[in-house]
N, C-alpha and C positions, 0 to 999 in steps of 0.2 A: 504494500500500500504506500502510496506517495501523500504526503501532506504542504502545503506550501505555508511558508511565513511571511509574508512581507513585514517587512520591517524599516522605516523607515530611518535614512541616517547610519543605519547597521557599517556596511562599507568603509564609512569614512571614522568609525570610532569605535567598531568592532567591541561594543558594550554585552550585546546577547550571548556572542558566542563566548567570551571571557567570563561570564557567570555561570554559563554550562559548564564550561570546562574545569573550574575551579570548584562548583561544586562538587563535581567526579570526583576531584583527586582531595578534597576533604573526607569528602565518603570512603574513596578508598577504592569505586566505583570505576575499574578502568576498560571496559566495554565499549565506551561509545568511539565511534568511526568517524573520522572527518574527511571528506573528499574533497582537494581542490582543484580548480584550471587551471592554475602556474605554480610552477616551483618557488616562484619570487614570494605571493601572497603566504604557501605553505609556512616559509621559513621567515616570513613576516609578525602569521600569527606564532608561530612557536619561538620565535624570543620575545613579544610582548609577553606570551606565558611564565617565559623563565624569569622574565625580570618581577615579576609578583611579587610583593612581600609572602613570606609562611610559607611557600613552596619552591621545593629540591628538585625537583625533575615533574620528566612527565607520566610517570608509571608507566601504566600499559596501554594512556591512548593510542590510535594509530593515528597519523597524519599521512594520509596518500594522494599522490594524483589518480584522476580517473582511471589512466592505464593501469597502477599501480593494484589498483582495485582490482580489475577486471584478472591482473598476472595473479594476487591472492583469492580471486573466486577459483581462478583455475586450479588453483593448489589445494584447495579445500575437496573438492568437489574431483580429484585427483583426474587432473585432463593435463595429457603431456602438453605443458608449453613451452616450445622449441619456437622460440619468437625469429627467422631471419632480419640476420644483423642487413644493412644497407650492401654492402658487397656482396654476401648470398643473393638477397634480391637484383643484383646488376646481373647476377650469373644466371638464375632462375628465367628473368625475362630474355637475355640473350638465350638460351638454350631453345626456350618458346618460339623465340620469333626464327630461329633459324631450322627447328623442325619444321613450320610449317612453310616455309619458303622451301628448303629441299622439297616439300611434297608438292610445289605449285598451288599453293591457298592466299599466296602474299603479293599478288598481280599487283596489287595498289599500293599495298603498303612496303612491298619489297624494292619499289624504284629508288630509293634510296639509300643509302650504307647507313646499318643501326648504330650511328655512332654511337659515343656519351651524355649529349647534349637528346639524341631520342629516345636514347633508352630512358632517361630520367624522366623524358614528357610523358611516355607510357604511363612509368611504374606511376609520377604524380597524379594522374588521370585513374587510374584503378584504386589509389587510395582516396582520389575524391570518390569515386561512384558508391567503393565499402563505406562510409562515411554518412553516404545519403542513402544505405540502404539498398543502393542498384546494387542488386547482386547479378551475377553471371548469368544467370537462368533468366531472369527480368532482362538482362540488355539483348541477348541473343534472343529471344519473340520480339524487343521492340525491334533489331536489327533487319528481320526478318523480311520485311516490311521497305526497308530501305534500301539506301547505295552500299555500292560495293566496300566504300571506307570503311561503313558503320558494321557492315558484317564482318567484314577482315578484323577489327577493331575486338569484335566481341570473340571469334573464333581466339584471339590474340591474348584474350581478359579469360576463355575457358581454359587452355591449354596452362597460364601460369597459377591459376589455381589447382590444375590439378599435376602440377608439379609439384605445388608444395605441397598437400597433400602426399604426392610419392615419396618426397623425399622427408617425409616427418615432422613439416614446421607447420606453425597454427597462427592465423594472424587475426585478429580480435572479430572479425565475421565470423569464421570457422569456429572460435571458441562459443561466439553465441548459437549457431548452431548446434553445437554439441549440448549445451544449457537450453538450450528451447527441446530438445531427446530427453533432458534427465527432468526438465518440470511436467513433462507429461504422464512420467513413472511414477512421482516424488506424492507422497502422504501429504494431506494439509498438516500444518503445524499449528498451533496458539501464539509459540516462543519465538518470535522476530527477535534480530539484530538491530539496533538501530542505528543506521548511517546519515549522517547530516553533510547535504548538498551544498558547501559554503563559498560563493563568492563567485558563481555564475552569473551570466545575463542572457546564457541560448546555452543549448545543448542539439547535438549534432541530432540527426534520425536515429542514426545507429546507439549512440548515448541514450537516447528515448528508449529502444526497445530491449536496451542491458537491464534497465529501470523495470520493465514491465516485465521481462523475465522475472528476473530477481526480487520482484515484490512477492514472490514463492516463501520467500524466507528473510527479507528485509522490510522496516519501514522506513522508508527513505524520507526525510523530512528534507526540503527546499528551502532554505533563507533566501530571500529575493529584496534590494532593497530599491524602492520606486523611486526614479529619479524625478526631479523639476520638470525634466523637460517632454511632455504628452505625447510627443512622436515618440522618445524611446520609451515610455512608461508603457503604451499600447503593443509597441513591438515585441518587449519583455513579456509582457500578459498573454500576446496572441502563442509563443514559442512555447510558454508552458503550460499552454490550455488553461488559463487562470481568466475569469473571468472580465476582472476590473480590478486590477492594484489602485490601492488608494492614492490621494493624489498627495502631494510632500509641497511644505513650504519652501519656497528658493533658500539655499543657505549663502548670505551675500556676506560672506568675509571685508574683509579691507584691505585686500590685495588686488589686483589684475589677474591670477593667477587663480583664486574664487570664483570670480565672475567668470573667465571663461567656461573653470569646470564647471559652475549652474549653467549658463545655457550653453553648452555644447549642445550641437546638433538644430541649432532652432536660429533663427532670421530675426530672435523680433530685440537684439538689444543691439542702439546704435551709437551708446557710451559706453566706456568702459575707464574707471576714474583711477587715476596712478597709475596706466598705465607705462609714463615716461619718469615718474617719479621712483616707484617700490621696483624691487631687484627680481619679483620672484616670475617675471618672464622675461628674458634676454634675448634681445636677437643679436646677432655675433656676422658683421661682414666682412666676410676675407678674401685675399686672391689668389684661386688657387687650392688644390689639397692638400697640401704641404702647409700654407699657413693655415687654413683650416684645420688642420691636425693641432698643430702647435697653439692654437687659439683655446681650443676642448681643453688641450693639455692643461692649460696655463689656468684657465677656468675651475678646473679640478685640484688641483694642488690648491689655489686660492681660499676655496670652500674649504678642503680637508682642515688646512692653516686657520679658517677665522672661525669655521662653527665648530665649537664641542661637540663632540659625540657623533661625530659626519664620518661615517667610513666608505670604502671604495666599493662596496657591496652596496651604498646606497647608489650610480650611478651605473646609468645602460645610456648607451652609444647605439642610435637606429641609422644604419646608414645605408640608402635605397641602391649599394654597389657595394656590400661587406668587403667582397675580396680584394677591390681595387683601394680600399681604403684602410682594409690593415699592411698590406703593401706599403702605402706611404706612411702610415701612424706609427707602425710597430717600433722602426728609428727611430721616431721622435720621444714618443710616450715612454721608451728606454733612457734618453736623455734624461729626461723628467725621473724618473725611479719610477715609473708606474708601470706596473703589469697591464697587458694587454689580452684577457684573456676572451678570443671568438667562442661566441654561442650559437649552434645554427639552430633558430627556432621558430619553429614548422606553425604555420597559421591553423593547423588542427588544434595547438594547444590553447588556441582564442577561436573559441568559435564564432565569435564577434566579427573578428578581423577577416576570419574563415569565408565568414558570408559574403564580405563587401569583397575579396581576394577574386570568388566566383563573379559578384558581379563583372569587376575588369575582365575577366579571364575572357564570358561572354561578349562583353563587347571588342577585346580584342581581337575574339575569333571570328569579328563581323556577323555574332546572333546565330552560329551555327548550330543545330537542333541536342547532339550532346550535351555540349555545356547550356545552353537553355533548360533542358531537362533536369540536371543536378540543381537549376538553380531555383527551378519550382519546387522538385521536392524538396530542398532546403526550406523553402517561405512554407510548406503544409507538413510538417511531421507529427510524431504521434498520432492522436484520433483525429487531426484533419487530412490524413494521408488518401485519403474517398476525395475529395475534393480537390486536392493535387492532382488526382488522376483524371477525375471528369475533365482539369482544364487542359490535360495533355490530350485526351482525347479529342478534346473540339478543338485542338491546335493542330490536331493528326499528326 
């Protein structure tokens, strides 16, 4: 069973889940589960935990990501999971794509040398489809129907599934399949786990129907907390089948850096006061990636220097060409004594980001009917997925 909380303000003061969690570890009580979206937020909450007055550790809660979850259901519930690392899978889909080219199934898709750069669009393109739910069996009927790309495309999506299947690996579809086999066996229970949903604002297809599975034997409670701004307050509501999140007062700080976070996403404010005065939004003009580099640098060190309690784990670096930019950083930020350490971090683990990721994706591929389709059934998941489908229908 799934329950939702909104809660307003949660997010930014993290008040609810700290009196949960602390009532636990008074009780003694170390059962309860926490799920999150990022690793950042995880190790966010768990050192406001440890700095608590009265309490020494964290017992026996767990703090997991979603994956994390889904690698410990498999373990309970004893299902080999043999996860292929990133290189298995380059090998997996070469082996795919060049059996079915020697059999003559690759007319379309074989004009090309599978480099590096297509084997990656593949494999990305079959971790969006598992994602949204397109499973193999779904794309090949809708392919069916279609051109040659889309068939070769889907013949391309069976063949690497059931390779890895051959070769012993399980990648989180597969696993819930095997948990959609064992809830059909499984006894009802009384005795739920209770795992708390914390710090989402969308959850994928596929994250939807782990949930529904697993409410076999979980109550999954949902913290949700309702933003100012009613385009994304609506959006949050519609993703989790939640009726109407209540509506939240603007929280109007005395920063520039307040205000934007209230109304992100909305047109309607055309002041924004200190903006040239207060520090906490800087724009930084340089020329060049080289003095850009040296600019962040110099920024960084600054902050460390004048604010107390400011560490290097408080700062992320988003730059829309990583590799071209730790290239010219890495020198410099060496200069400076600062580590440089590259994260490569996959727009799966924001399903947010996920979503807007697909919209460019469609309109870079000029609205081509694949990526169109992942990006509906993103907008209808869970019990609006009937509705997804009638509009692909009248889409044909």
């Amino acid at each position: 069973m799934s329950t939702i909380h909104p809660i307003c303000g949660e997010f930014r003061e993290h008040r609810w889940i700290m009196e949960q969690l602390k009532k636990a570890l008074q009780e003694k009580d170390f059962s309860p589960l926490v799920i999150f979206p990022t690793q950042s937020l995880l190790h966010q909450i768990q050192d406001e935990l440890l700095t608590e007055p009265g309490l020494n550790g964290l017992g026996g809660i767990r703090f997991l990501l979603f994956e994390g979850f889904i690698q410990e259901i498999g373990e309970r519930f004893g299902l080999v999971q043999s996860v292929p690392s990133p290189f298995l899978r380059d090998l997996l889909i070469g082996e795919a794509f060049e059996s079915l080219k020697e059999k003559g199934n690759l007319t379309y898709l074989g004009r090309a040398s599978f480099t590096n750069g297509y084997r990656q669009a593949i494999l990305a393109g079959i971790a969006e489809w598992k994602r949204s739910c397109f499973t193999a069996d779904v794309f090949t009927k809708w392919a069916s129907s279609k051109g040659e790309k889309e068939q070769q495309l889907a013949l391309l999506y069976q063949t690497y599934q059931e390779l890895l299947v051959k070769n012993g690996f399980r990648e989180e579809d597969l696993s819930l399949n095997e948990l959609e086999s064992i809830k059909t066996q499984a006894e009802w229970t009384s005795e739920h786990t209770v795992a708390i949903l914390y710090g989402f604002s969308d959850l994928t297809p596929l994250q939807n129907r782990f949930i529904e599975v697993l409410s076999t034997w979980f109550d999954f409670e949902i913290i949700l907390d309702p933003t100012p701004v009613e385009e994304i307050r609506s959006f949050v509501a519609r993703r989790f089948s939640y009726d109407q999140l209540p509506e939240m007062a603007p929280f109007l700080g005395d920063t520039a850096l307040n205000w934007l976070q209230t109304y992100y996403g909305t047109m309607g404010i055309d002041h924004c006061p200190n903006l040239m005065e207060d520090q906490s939004v800087q724009l930084l003009q340089t020329a060049g990636s080289s003095k850009q580099a040296m600019a962040i640098a110099g920024e960084i060190v600054t902050l460390l220097r004048d604010k107390p309690g400011c560490r290097l784990d408080d700062f992320l670096i988003i730059s829309p060409h990583p590799q071209e930019f730790l290239k010219t950083a890495c020198p410099i930020f060496t200069e400076y004594h600062l580590p440089l350490q590259p994260r490569e971090m996959k727009t799966g683990e924001y399903p947010g980001l996920n979503h807007f990721s697909q919209m460019l994706t469609v309109c870079d591929s000029d609205w081509q009917w694949p990526e169109m389709e992942v990006l509906i059934r993103q907008q209808y998941p869970g019990k609006m997925a009937r509705t997804g489908d009638r509009i692909l229908v009248e889409l044909g």
